[in-house]
C-alpha positions in Angstrom: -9.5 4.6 -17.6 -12.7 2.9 -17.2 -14.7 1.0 -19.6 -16.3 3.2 -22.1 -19.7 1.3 -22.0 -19.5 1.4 -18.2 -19.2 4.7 -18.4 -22.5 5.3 -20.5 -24.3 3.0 -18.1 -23.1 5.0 -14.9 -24.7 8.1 -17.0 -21.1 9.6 -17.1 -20.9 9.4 -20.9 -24.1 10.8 -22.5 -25.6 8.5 -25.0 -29.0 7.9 -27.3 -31.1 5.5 -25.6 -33.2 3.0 -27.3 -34.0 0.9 -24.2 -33.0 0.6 -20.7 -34.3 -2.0 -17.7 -32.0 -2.8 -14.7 -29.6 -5.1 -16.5 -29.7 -4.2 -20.2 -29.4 -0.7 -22.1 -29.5 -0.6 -25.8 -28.1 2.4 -27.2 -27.3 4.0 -30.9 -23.9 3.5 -32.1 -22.1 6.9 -32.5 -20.4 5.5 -35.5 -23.4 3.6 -37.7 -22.4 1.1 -40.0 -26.3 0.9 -41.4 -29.2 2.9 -41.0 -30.2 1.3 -37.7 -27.0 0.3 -35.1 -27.8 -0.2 -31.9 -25.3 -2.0 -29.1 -27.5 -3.5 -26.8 -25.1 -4.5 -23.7 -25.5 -6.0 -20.4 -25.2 -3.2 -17.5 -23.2 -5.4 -15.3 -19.6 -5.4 -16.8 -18.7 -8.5 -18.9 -15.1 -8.1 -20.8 -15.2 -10.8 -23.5 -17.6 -13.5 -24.6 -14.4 -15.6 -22.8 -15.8 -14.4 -19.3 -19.4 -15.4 -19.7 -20.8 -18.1 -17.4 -23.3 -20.6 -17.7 -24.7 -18.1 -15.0 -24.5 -15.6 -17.5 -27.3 -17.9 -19.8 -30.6 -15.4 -19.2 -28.5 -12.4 -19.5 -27.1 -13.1 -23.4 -30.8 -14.6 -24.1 -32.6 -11.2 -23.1 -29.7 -9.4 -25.0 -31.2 -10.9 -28.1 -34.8 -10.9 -27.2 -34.1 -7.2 -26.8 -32.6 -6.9 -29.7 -35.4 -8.5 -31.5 -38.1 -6.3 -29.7 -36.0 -3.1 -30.6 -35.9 -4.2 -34.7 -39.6 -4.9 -34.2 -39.8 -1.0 -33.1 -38.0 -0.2 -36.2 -39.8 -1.5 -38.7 -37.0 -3.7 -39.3 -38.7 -7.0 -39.1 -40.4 -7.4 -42.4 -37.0 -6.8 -44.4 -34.6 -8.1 -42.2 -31.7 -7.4 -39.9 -28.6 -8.9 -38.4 -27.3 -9.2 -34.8 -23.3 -9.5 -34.4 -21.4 -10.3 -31.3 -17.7 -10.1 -32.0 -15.0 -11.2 -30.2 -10.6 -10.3 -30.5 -9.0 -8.5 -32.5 -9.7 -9.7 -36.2 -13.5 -9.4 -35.7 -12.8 -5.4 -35.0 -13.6 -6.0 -31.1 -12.6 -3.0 -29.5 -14.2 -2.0 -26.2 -14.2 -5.0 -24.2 -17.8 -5.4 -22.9 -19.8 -7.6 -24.3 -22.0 -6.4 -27.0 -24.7 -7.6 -29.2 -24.9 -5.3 -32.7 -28.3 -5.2 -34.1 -28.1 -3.2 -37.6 -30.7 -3.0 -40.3 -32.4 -0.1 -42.7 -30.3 -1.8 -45.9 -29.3 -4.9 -47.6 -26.1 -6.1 -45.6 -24.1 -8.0 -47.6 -22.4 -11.7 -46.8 -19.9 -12.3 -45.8 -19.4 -9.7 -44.0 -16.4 -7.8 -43.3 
């Protein structure tokens, strides 16, 4: 089977867009853990924070600036937010494409998990 994320960016797999350019599209998370959970993720498919490149510098940096820009939307700046990029099995990761977690809308406590 293909990659679930893969399959939202080829339009295959419907999803709630929150922003889309030609190589990032930021999505809701069908199962939010706060108020606010988007995945923002890289359109070209990256497995694991193990296969990113210096190459791959720009690409993680405009995954956060997005990120950023999309809490700004939200009202999310004044209070706060968090963004989370998790990697193997004891961090939950469990569709392996990279993805940045931006969630906000409530206190979020620390540590996490």
């Amino acid at each position: 089977m293909a990659c679930l994320f893969c399959e939202i960016v080829a339009g295959r797999i419907p999803s709630k867009k929150a922003y889309e350019d030609e190589s990032v599209l930021a999505f809701l998370d069908v199962s939010p853990q706060a108020p606010h959970h988007v995945l923002v993720i890289p359109k070209r498919h990256i497995a694991s924070l193990e296969d990113l490149t210096p190459d791959d510098d720009a690409l993680v940096g405009s995954l956060v600036r997005r990120a950023k820009e999309i809490a700004k939307e939200l009202g999310l700046v004044p209070r706060g937010f968090r963004l989370a990029l998790n990697y193997g099995e004891d961090a939950g990761y469990s569709v392996h494409h990279v993805h940045l977690h931006l969630l906000g809308g409530r206190r979020l406590g620390w540590p996490p998990g």
